[in-house]
Structure formats: C-alpha cells, structure tokens
N, C-alpha and C positions, 0 to 999 in steps of 0.2 A: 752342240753345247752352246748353250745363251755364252754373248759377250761379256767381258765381266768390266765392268765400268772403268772410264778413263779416272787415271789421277787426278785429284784436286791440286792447283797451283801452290807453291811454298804460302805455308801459313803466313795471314796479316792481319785484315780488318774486318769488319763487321759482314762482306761481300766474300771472303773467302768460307767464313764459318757459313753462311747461307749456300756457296755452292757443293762444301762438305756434306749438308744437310742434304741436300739433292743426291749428289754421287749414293751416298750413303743407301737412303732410300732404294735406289735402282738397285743397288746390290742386294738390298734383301727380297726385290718384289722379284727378281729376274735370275737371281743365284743361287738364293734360300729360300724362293720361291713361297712365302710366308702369306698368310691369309688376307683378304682385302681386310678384312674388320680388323686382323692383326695391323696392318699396315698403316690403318686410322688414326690408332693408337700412338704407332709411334710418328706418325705425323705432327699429331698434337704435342706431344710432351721435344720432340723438338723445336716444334714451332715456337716453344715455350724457354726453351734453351737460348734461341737466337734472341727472341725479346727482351728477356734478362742479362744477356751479354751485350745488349747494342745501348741498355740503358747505365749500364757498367761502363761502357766503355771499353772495353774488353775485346778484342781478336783472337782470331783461333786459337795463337799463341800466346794470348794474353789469359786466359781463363788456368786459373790457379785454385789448388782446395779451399782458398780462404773465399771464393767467391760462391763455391758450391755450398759450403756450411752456411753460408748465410744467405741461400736462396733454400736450401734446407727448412731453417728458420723459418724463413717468408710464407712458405707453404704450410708448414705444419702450424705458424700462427694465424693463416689462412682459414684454418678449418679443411685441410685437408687430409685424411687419415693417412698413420701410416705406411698402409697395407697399399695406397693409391701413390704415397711420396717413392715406396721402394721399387714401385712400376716404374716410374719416371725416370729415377735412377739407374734402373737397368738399360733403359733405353739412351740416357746420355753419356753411360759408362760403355755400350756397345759400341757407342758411338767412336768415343774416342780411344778406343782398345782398336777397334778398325782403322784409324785415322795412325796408330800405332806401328802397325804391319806394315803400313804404307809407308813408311820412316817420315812422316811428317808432321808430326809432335815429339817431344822428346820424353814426356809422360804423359799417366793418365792423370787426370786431377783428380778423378771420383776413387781411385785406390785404396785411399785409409776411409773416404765416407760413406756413412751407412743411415740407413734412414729411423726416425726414433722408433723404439718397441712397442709393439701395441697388446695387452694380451688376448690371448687367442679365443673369440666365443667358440663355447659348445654348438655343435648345430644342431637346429632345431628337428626334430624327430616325433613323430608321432606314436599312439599306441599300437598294438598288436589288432587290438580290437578298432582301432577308429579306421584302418589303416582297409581291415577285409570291410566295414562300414561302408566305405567309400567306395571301394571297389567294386560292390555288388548293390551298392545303391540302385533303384530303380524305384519311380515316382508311384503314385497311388492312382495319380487321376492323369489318364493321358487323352491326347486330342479327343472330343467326343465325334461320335459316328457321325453327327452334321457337320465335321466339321470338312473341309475340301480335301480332296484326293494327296493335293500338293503339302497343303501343313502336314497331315498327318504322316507322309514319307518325309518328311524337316526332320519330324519329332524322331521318330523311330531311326534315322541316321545320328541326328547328334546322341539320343542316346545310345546305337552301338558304340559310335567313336567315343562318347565318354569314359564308358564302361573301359571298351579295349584300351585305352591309354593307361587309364589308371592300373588296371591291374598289371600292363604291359611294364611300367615304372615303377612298381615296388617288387613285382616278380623278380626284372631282372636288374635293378639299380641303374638306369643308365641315366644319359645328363639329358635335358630335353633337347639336345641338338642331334644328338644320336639318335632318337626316336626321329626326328622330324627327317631327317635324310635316310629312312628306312625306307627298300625298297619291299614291293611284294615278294620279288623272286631278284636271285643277281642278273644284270642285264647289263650288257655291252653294247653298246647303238653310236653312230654318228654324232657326235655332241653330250654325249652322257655315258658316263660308268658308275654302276651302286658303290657307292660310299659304305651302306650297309644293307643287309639285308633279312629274311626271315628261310632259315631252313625248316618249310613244316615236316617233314619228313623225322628230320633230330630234332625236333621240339628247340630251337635255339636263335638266334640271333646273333649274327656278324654284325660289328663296327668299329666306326673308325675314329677313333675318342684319340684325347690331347696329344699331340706331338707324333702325329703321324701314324699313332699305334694301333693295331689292327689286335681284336681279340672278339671272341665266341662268347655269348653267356645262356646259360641252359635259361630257358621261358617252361614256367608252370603249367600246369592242367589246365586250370581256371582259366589264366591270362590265354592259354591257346587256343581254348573254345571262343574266348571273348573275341580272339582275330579270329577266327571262322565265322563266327556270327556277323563278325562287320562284313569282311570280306564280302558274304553272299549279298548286303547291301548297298559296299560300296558304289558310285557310279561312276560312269565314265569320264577320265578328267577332260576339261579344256583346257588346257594347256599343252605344253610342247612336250619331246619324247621323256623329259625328267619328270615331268610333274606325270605323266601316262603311267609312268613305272610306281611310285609313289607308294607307301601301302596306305600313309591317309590323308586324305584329301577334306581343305574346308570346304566351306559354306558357299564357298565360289567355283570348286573346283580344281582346283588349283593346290599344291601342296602345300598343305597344313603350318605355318609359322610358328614358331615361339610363342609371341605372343600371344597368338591365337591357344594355345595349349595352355597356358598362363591363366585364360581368362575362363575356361571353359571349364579347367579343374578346379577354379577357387568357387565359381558358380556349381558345383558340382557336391564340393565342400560342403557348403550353405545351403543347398538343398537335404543335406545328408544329416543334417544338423551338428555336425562336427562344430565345437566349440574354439574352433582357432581356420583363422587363415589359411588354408594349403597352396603349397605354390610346388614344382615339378623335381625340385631338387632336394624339398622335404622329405617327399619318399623314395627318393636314392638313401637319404640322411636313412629312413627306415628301414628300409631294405637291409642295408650294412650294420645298424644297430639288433635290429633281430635277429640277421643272421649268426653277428658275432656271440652275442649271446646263447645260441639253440648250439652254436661249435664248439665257441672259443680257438675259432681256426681261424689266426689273425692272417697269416700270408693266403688261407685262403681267400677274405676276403678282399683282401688287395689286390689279388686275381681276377675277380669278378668285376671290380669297379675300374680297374685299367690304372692304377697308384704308381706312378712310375717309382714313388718311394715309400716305403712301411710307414715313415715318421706319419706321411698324412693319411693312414688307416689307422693310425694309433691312438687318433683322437677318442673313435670311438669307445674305445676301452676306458677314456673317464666319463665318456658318455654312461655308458653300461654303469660304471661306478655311484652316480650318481643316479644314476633309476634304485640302484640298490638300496644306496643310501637312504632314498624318500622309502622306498619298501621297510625301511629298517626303522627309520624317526616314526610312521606311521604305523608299525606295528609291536614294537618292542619298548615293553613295561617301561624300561630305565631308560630308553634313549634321549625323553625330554629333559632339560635341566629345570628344576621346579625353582 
C-alpha cells in the first residue's frame, strides 16, 4: 500500500498553505490515484487558491468564506463560467475538507459557497437521417489509378477508419476517450492492460468511462462490419505494446488521439455535406436522443452511456421534448400565433 502523505505543520502563512497544496496533491496522485489530466486540473485551480490568499494576505488559517465569496466574484466577473467556477470550488473545498481530517483547520470556509447558476444548454444532437449520412458517407471520386501505390492505401485507411468511428460512436454512444483506448482484443502484457476493448464474437464493446466504471455496450450490424473492414486494413503499429494492441491507429501509427478523431470527424462532416459542425460527443448526444425516443427506456439509456446518475440522462427527455415541439409548430394548423 502507497504511503499516505506526512502532515502539513499547524496552520500560518502563505508557506504553509503552499506546503498544504503539495501534501494534498500527493495524496490524490498516490492514494486516490486520480488521472494525470485529472491532477492538472487540480493543479491549476490551487495554484489559483494560493495566489489569491498570498494577495489577501491570508494564511491557511486565515482564509474565511468572506474571502471565497469574493474571489467567487472575481472569477465569475472574470468571464469565467459557472460550470468552470464550480470545478474550482470542488477542488479548494477538497482541499480543505482534507486539511479537516487532519484536525488542522477548524472549518471549511467553502461550506455555505456555491458557485452562481448557470442554465443548463440542451446538447447538441443531430438527425436520424444526418447521423446514418455520415456514417455511411463514402466519397465519389477516389484516388485515380495513376495515382501511387502509397496515396491510394492513405485513402482507403482513412476512409475505413472514418467510416468505423463514426458508426462505432452513434452505434454505441461512447465519449471519444473510450473509443480511443479501445483495444482489438482484451490483452494483458508487461506495461499495458485494455482499458477497453471489442468482443467481436458478442458484437459488444467493454469500457472504462468516468469514475472508474467499467460497463458493455451492444455495437450494431453496420458499425461491426465497419470494424471488420478496417480491421482487415488496419497496419501494423509503431509503436510500443499499447499502441500494437490498439484497435485504431493514426496516420503515424501510433494510437489514434482525441484530437485526431476530432478533426477527422468534422472533416468527414463537411464532406458528407451535413449542414452543421460534428464533433465526437454529438453523436453520443444522438445515440441517447434516438434511442430514447425509439424506448422511452430512460434507466435504460443511462445504462448504455455509463450516468452514474438519472438526473444527467434526463436531459435528454427535454431534448426529445423539443424535437417534438419543432414537429408540432411545424406542422399543426394552430400552433402559430397569427
């Protein structure tokens, strides 16, 4: 079992709250063992804490809710949205909820604050029809016969892998990080174990989506021919035994980023003539709005998308409400007001 961090000294000055910040830190990368990108995160927004106490004037045990409300303030006259001020606050309310257990504060300050409300957009979702558009998109004019050995297998790989994404992410709703740490097959090796992976046998897909949580989602007809097709022309990675395992691989060989899925699908989009933007988390947004709709099987779809809570599957349902609604202004006699 990892050590669990020495105590910070009895609260004072601007050097204790900084070695708080440190202790802190180690206990989540080494105890709570939390993600580096997670770990960034709360990097920043205490980096951000110390700054605004050391300009306060303020010691570990000098930091009171009247200094929190009004760096609250600060932020949210900043331009910074709510939804980013209440990140911030979980991470300096962890903070000293930790610093709590350790009996070395005598409260929290963040207790009664709360960051301002923001209301919640709908997410963006695409059609039924734009959605199989895209998926089965495939171009008119491909490389010409003169053209070289090498472009012509470029072409024919990006567009398997375009194809198998897209249909892979509206089939099975997943977030683009769970696709990207998709392996071919589950695989155990010296330095790497699948995070997820593809049962072609159950037509299905294992991953390992927010908070540790490990769940199955059934993959379509379509989407599964669409990974057999790549499959037979995916190549060989360069890279090391995680990226080997991989199920896709970019342009360099290497396994597939984010970003890279980002740009490939919006370019994809645009090709497809789709009249809006698409980016990887639209059609999860689609995926959950169709389904919910064709069900009306809310816990199921919350199942499928990994929700640790109903409340944020529920949105969907004013989603669906409002496709209704435009169905309904758009085709019934009386809905306009003259």
């Amino acid at each position: 079992m990892p050590d669990v961090p020495a105590q910070v000294p009895a609260p004072g000055g601007a050097d204790d709250l900084a070695g708080a910040c440190v202790r802190y830190l180690d206990m989540l990368r080494h105890v709570r063992r939390l993600s580096p990108r997670t770990l960034v995160n709360y990097e920043r927004d205490l980096g951000d804490l110390r700054r605004r106490a050391q300009l306060a004037g303020a010691g570990l045990g000098g930091i009171g809710p009247q200094h929190i409300r009004a760096w609250v303030a600060a932020l949210h006259g900043g331009g910074m949205t709510p939804r980013a001020i209440a990140a911030r606050l979980s991470a300096w309310r962890g903070l000293f909820s930790w610093l709590g257990l350790q009996g070395l504060v005598a409260s929290n300050p963040l207790q009664d604050v709360r960051a301002p409300r923001a209301a919640r957009p709908l997410p963006k979702a695409i059609s039924v029809d734009q959605a199989v558009a895209l998926a089965a998109y495939a171009p008119q004019d491909h490389a010409p016969a003169s053209a070289d050995r090498r472009t012509q297998q470029t072409q024919a790989l990006s567009l398997a892998r375009g194809r198998a994404i897209a249909e892979l992410l509206y089939s099975s709703g997943l977030r683009v990080s769970e696709l990207t740490s998709l392996d071919t097959r589950y695989t155990r090796a010296p330095g790497h174990e699948s995070a997820g992976w593809v049962d072609w046998d159950a037509a299905e897909v294992t991953v390992l989506g927010k908070g540790g949580k490990r769940r199955s989602v059934p993959v379509g007809t379509p989407a599964m021919q669409a990974l057999r097709d790549w499959l037979a022309l995916r190549p060989a990675s360069s890279g090391d035994g995680g990226d080997q395992a991989a199920l896709f691989l970019g342009p360099r060989g290497r396994r597939i980023t984010t970003q890279r899925v980002w740009v490939e699908l919006r370019e994809r989009a645009r090709a497809a003539g789709l009249p809006t933007a698409v980016h990887p988390h639209m059609l999860r947004h689609s995926f959950a709005s169709h389904l919910l709709q064709s069900s009306g099987d809310l816990r199921g779809v919350q199942e499928l998308l990994g929700h640790a809570s109903i409340a944020s599957t529920q949105i969907y349902i004013r989603l669906d409400f409002q496709h209704l609604a435009k169905v309904y202004d758009a085709a019934h006699p009386r809905a306009k007001k003259r």
